[in-house]
N, C-alpha and C positions, 0 to 999 in steps of 0.2 A: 415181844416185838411184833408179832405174827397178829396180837389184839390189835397193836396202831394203827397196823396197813389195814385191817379191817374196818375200825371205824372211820379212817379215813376216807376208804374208799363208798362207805354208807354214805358219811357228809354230803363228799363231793357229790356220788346219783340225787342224794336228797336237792343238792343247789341246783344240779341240773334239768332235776324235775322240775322245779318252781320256775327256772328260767323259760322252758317250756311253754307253761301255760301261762307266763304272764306274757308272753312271746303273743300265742293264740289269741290273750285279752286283747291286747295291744292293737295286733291286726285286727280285731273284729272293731273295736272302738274305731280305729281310723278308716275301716270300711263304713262305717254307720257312718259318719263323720263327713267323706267323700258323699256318700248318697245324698246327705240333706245338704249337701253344698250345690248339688247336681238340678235339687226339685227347686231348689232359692233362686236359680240361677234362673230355670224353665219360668217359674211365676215371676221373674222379674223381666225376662224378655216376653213374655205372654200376655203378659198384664200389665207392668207398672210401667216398661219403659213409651218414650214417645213414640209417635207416630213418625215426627220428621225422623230418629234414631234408629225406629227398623225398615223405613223406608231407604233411606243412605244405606244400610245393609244387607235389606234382602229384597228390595225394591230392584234391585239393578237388570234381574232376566225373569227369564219365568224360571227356569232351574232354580235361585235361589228364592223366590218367592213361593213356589211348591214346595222345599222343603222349611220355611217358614210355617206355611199352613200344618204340614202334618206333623212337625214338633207340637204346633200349639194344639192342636185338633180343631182348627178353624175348615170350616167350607172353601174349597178349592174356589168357586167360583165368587165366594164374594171375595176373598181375598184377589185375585184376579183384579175384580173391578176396581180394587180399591188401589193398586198398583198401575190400575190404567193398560191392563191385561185384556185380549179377549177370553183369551182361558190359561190355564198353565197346567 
């Protein structure tokens, strides 16, 4: 009787190991996953999207037109001008 409990409780750590690191995979896959959603996102507003579409959204002050520029790594000042900024 004393064998059962024994391999049963090996079983079970065994299952629970595995849940573990598939646990770990998991997380690690959906952090990778999140990152290239994060860079898709930055070159699609950096790059791909219009100009009237980041202008309606980061057009509006200098606050959000500065931090337009230093997401994308554009120059403060020609962003600025392209906003119709003296500076931001």
């Amino acid at each position: 009787m004393k064998l059962h409990y024994l391999l049963l409780a090996a079983i079970a750590a065994f299952l629970l190991s595995a849940c573990s690191t598939t646990t770990d995979v998991v997380i690690q896959k959906g952090a990778k996953i999140q990152d290239e959603a994060l860079q898709r996102n930055k070159t699609f507003t950096c790059k791909i999207a219009s100009i009237g579409s980041i202008f309606r959204e980061y057009g509006k002050t200098k606050d959000t037109a500065r931090i337009f520029a230093d997401y994308c790594g554009y120059r403060r000042e020609i962003v600025a001008a392209l906003f119709g900024f003296d500076d931001i």
